[in-house]
N, C-alpha and C positions, 0 to 999 in steps of 0.2 A: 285862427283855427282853434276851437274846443275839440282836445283830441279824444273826448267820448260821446262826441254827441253822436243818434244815432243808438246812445245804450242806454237801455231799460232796463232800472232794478226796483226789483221789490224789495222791502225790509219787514219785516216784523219785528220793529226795535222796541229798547228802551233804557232810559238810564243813561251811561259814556258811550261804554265800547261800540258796542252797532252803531250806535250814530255817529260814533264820532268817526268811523271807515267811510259811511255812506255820505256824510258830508263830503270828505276830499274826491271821493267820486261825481258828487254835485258841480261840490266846485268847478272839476274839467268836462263840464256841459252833460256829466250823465242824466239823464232824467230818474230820479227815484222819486217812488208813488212808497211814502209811510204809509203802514198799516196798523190803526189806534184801535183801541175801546171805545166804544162812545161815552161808557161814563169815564171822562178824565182825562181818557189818552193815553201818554207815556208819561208814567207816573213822575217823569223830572218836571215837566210844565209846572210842576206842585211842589218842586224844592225851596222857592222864594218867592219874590216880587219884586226884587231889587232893581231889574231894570224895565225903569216903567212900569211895574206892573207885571214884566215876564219875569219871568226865571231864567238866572244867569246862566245854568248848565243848559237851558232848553235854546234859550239865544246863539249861545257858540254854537254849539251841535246842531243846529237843524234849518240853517236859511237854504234856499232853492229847493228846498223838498215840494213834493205834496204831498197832502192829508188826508186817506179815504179813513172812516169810521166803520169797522162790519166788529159783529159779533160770531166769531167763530164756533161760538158752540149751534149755530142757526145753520141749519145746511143751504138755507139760501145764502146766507154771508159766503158760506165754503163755495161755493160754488162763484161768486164773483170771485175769492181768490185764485178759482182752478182758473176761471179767463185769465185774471192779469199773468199766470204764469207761464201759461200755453202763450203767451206772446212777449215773454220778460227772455231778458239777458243772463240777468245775475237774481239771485234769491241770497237774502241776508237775512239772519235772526239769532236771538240771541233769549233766547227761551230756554227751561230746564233744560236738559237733556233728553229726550226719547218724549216732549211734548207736542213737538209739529208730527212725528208720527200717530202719536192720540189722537191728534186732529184729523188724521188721513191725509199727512201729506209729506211722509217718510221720504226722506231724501235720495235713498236708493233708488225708490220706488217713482220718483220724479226724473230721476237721468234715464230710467226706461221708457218713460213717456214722453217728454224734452231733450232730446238725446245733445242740444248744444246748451243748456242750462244748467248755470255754474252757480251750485247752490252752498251756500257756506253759514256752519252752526256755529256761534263762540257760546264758550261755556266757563266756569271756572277751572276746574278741573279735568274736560276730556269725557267722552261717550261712554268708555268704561274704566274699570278699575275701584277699588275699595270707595276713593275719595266722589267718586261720579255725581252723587246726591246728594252732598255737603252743600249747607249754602258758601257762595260765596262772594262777598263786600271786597273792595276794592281792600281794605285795612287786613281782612284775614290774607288774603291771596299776600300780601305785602310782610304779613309774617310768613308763612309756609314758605318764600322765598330766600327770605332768609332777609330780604333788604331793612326790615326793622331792627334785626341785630346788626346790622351796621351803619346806622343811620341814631344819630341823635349824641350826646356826651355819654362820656362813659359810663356818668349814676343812671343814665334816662335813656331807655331805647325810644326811636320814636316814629314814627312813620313819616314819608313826603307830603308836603303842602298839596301838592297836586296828583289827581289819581291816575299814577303811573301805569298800574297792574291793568286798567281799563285801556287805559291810554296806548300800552304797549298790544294790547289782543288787539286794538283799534286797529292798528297799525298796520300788524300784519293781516289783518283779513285785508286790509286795502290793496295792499301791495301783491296777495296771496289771488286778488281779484283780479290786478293787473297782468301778473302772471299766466295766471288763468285764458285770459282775453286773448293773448298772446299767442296759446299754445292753440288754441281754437282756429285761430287763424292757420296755423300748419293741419293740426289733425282733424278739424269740425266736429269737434264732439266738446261737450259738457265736461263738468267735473265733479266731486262731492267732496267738500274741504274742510275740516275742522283746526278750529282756533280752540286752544286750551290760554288760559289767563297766568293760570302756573307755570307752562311751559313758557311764553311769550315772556312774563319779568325774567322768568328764570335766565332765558338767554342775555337778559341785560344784569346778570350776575354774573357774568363767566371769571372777571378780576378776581373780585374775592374767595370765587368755590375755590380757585386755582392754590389762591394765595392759602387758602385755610386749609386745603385738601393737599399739596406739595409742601407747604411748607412749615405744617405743623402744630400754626399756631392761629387762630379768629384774629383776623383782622381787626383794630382798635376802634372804640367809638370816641371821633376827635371833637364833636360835635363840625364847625364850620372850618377845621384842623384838616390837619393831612395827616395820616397816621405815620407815615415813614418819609416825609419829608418836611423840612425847617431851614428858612421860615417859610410859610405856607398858609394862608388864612387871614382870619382876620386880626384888627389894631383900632383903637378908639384913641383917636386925635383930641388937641387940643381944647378943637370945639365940641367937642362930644357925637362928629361922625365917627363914623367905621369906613375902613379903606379895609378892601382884601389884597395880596400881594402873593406873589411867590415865585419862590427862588428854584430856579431848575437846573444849575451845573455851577460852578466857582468863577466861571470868567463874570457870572453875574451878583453872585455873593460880592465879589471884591466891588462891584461898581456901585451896589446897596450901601456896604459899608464906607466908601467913601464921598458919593454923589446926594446920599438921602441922608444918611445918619450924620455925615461928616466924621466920623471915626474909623480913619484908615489906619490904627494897631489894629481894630476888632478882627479886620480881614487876616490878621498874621497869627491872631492868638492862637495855637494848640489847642485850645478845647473846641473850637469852632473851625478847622482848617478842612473838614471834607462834610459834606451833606450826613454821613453813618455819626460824624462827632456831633453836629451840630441838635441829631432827636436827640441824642444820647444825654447831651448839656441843653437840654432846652430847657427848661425851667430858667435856668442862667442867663440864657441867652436872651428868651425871654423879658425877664426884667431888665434888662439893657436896652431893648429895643423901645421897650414902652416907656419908663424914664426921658430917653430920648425925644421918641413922639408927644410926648404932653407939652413939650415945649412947641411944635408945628403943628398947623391948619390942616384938615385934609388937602384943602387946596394946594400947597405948599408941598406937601408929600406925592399927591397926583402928581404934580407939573416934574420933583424929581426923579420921578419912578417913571415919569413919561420921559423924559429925556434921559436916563440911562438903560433905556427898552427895555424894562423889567417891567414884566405882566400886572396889571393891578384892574380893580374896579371899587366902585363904590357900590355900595349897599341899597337898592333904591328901593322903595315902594315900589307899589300896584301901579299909586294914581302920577309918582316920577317914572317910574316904566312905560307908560301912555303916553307921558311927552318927554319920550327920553329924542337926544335931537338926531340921535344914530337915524330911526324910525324915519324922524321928518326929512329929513335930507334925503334919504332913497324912499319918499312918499312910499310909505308902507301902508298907509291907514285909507282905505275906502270908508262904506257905511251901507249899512241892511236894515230893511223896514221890516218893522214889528206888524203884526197883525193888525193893530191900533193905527197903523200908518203914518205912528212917528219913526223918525229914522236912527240908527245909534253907530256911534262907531264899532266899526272891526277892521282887523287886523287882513288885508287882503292875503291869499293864501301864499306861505311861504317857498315859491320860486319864483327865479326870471327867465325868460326866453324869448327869443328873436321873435318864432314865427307860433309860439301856441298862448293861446288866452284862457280865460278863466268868468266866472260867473259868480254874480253876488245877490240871489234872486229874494224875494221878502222870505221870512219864518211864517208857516202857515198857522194861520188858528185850524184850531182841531176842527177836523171833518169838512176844511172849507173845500175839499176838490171832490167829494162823494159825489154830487149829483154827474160835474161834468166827465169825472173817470167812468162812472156807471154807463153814461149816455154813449164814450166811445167804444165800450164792450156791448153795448145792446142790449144792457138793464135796466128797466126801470126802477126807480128809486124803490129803496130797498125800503119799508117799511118797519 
């Protein structure tokens, strides 16, 4: 069973966030019909050519869609979009603020027309307020959050490898869709929901506001550290990997210091005898630990830190990520054709269940479904 087949969304996306919600909607059989530029598209198609030839943001983000091309300033284009809405589910976009109403197609002004269509704006910032009209990049939204200041070593704030701020409004518009779906089935009426970028990281701050706003004091920048617990992080072995580990209560301290390190006084010493002693003396501790380690392999360390069930992992890459053997073993890895009609690996979408399936349909080249969406509304091609 695809438990949304049967659901029709429109998007006017581009870039992560919208796409990256309307994918997992894909995924569980939604039908969503993108809606491009004809010059370009969605201006991620144009971040690289890495894979193949596509663009690695455009490749994750957007297999099983399809592709209509209108120009919205053409009121014939407006008007194919007034069909596809008059017969959609869900409306997605991620346009300035107060843009799809320039357009005439104000979202109020759609739940009175549509009265079961659940239309939802993400923005940076929110529909209104001071910040409304600010641009906002995944990097700004990631400072105003506050997560740059806790992210990176303490001389270097720095931002996540990956766009969180996007990733996180993704999210919730997805779920805020699902929701939606839901409540429709009780009441039969539409909705009109806004995603803010600000708020969505925000709520994956709630630790640190707590920690800085109760307690007085900005949480530390450890870089790959733990700021209030030790040890905690990382360690470069012998061979010159990195192992991360950490220590969560003293029944496992004492099994570190005797199982890994083989220094069972370190577990009795007074400077090190409670997780509060051990940040307090860590520099100490520290050089203790690593002295130690230059003498053992990662491997060596893994195997003891696996068998005294102290948490640990190794440091992988992208391209040891892709064949890490966790992956292979619970066959996680399908594959989705490119518009080129080579195939590439992905990542099949991350759940399991007995009785619901999922879909992995090609990434459309831009504008390849214009004629036949036109043809099921009863347009001829748009000129």
């Amino acid at each position: 069973m695809l438990p949304l087949q049967g659901i029709t969304v429109v998007s006017i996306e581009q870039a992560v966030a919208a796409p990256f919600a309307t994918r997992q909607l894909a995924d569980l059989g939604a039908r969503v019909i993108k809606v491009e530029r004809p010059e370009g598209g969605d201006f991620a198609r144009g971040y690289d050519t890495t894979v193949n030839g596509m663009s690695s943001h455009f490749t994750w983000l957007n297999r099983s869609k399809e592709s209509i091309t209108l120009n919205l300033k053409e009121n014939k284009d407006k008007e194919v979009l007034e069909r596809l809405l008059a017969q959609a589910d869900v409306f997605i976009q991620n346009l300035a603020p107060g843009a799809m109403g320039r357009l005439g197609f104000d979202p109020e002004e759609l739940l009175k027309k549509y009265p079961r269509l659940i239309s939802v704006g993400i923005s940076g910032y929110g529909s209104n307020g001071s910040y409304r009209d600010k641009k906002a990049y995944d990097l700004l939204i990631q400072c105003e959050a506050g997560a740059v200041s806790v992210t990176g070593t303490e001389e270097t704030p720095s931002k996540t490898g990956m766009s969180i701020a996007d990733i996180a409004a993704g999210m919730y518009a997805y779920t805020s869709v699902l929701t939606a779906l839901l409540a429709r089935n009780q009441t039969n009426k539409g909705d009109v929901i806004e995603i803010s970028m600000l708020e969505a990281l925000g709520e994956w701050m709630g630790y640190p506001m707590y920690y800085a706003n109760y307690g007085g004091t900005e949480p530390k920048r450890t870089g790959a550290s733990h700021a209030t617990i030790y040890p905690y992080g990382p360690f470069t072995l012998k061979d010159g990997k990195t192992v991360f580990l950490g220590i969560q209560n003293e029944r496992e301290w004492k099994q570190f210091c005797d199982q890994v390190l083989q220094l069972e006084e370190l577990a009795e010493d007074p400077r090190f005898e409670s997780n509060y002693k051990r940040v307090e003396n860590r520099e100490v501790l520290e050089t203790i630990i690593e002295e130690t380690f230059q003498q053992l392999t990662s491997e060596e360390v893994i195997q003891g830190l696996n068998e005294a069930n102290i948490a640990n992992a190794r440091l992988n890459t992208m391209k040891e990520f892709m064949d890490h053997p966790q992956l292979k073993e619970r066959k996680r890895w399908g594959d989705v054709e490119l518009p080129s009609g080579e195939r590439v690996k992905a990542l099949i979408p991350p759940f399991t269940a007995k009785n619901l399936d999922y879909v992995m349909n090609p990434i459309p080249a831009l504008g390849e479904h214009t004629d036949k969406i036109l043809k099921e509304i009863g347009i001829s091609r748009v000129e």
